[in-house]
N, C-alpha and C positions, 0 to 999 in steps of 0.2 A: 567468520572473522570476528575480532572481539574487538571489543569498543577498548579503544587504548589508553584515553587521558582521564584522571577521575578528576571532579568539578573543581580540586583546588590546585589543577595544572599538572601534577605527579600523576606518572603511568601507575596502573593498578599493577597490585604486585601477581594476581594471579588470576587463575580464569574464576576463582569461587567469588573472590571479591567483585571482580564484574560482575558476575551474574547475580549477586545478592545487591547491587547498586541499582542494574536493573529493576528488578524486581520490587526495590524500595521506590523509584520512579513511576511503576505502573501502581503502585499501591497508593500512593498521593495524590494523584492523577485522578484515576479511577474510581469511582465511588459504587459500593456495593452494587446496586442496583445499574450501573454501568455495563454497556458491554466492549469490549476488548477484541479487536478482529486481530489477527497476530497471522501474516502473510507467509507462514513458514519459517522451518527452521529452526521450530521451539526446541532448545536443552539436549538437541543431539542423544543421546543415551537414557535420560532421568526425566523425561514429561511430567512423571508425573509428581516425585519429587521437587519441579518447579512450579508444576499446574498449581497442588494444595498450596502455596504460600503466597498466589495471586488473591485478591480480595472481589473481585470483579465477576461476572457473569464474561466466558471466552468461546471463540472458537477461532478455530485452530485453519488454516487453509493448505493445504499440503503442499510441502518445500522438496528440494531435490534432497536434504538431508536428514529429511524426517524418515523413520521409521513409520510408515501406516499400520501395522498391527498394534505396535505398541502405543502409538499415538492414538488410535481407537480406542484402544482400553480405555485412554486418559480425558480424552475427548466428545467420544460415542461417532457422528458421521464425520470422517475428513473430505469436505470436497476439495478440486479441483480448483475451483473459481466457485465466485460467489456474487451475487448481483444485489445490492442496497443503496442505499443514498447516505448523505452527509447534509445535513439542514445548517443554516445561517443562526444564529445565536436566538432570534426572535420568533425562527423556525415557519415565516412566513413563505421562504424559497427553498430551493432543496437542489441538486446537481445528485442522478443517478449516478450509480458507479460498478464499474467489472472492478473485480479485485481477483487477481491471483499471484501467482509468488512469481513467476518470469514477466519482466518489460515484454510489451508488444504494440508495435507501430498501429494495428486498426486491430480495432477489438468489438464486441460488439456492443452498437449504439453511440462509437465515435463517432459516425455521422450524423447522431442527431444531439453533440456537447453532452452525453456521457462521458465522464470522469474514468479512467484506471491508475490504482492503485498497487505495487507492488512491493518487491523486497529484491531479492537474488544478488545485483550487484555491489550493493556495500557503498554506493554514490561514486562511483566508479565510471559510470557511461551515462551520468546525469546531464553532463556540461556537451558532450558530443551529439547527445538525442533530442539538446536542446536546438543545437544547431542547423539541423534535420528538417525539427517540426519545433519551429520558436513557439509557437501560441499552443502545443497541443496542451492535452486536458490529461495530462500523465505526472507521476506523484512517485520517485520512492518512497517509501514510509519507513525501512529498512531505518535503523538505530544510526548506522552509519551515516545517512543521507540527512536524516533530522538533527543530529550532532555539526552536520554541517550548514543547515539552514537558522537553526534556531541556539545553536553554542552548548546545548545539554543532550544527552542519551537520555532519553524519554519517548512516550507514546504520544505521539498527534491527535487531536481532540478532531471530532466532528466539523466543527465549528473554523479550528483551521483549513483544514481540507479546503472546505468550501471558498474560505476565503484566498486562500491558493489558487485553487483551478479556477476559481470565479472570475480571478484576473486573466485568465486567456479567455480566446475566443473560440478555443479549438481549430482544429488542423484537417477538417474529415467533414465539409456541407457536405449535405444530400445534393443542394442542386449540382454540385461538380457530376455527380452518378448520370441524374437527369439530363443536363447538356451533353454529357461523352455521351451517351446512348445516343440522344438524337441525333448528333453529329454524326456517330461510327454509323447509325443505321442510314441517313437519307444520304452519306456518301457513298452507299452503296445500292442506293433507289431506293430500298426498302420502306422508307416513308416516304 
């Protein structure tokens, strides 16, 4: 889905102009020695036509839309999901995080205030899954979602992130696992 309003209010006339506004936003952003997690989804057809005109160190997470051979070419491994962190500006704290291209209610390590990260909906089931789970530790990152949080089609810094999820408290204690277990077990004698 293309990002539809350009920054001085007028829809983009085409999909090239989007994607070259993109791509001017990850470029400003980003700084060489940056790196760029991109949640799926890259450039449909031309990876690598768009890859060369990133400035950034990338990688790529595999989308429903993505071509994986040809996105290998461009990329070398596409995983699945991918497990890193997002550090606070002074990079004294950090919040792990699952990143893959589909939303998922428990992922692994939301039981212990790990962060996910994703794209697929376009900010679409942001405000419904908020409803759900108010505090969890879930993030579109998807262009769509951050044009809605932040007013520009751009790429989310680190440092956001964190400050994002850092304000829930998440949606997924361990002790919940803990007490259901003891409970289901000693109502049944077993402890």
């Amino acid at each position: 889905m293309m990002a539809r309003v350009r920054p001085d209010g007028q829809l983009f006339s085409c999909q090239e102009e989007h994607d070259l506004h993109l791509i001017d936003q990850i470029n400003a952003r980003c700084g060489h020695d940056d790196e760029l997690i991109i949640v799926g989804d890259f450039a449909f057809d031309k990876p690598g036509k768009y890859r060369q005109m990133i400035d950034c160190r990338c990688r790529l997470v595999l989308g429903n839309h993505d071509r994986k051979e040809k996105s290998a070419n461009v990329f070398g491994e596409i995983p699945e999901i991918i497990r890193t962190a997002a550090y606070n500006e002074k990079r004294s704290d950090h919040i792990k995080l699952f990143v893959s291209h589909y939303p998922t209610m428990y992922w692994d390590g939301s039981h212990r205030g790990w962060g996910h990260l994703y794209g697929h909906t376009h900010a679409q089931r942001e405000e419904y899954l908020d409803t759900l789970e108010p505090q969890r530790r879930a993030l579109d990152v998807g262009v769509d979602n951050i044009y809605r949080l932040f007013g520009e089609y751009r790429p989310i810094s680190e440092h956001e992130v964190y400050d994002y999820l850092g304000r829930r408290s998440g949606h997924d204690d361990i002790r919940f696992y803990k007490d259901y277990q003891k409970e289901l077990y000693s109502n049944r004698g077993l402890i």
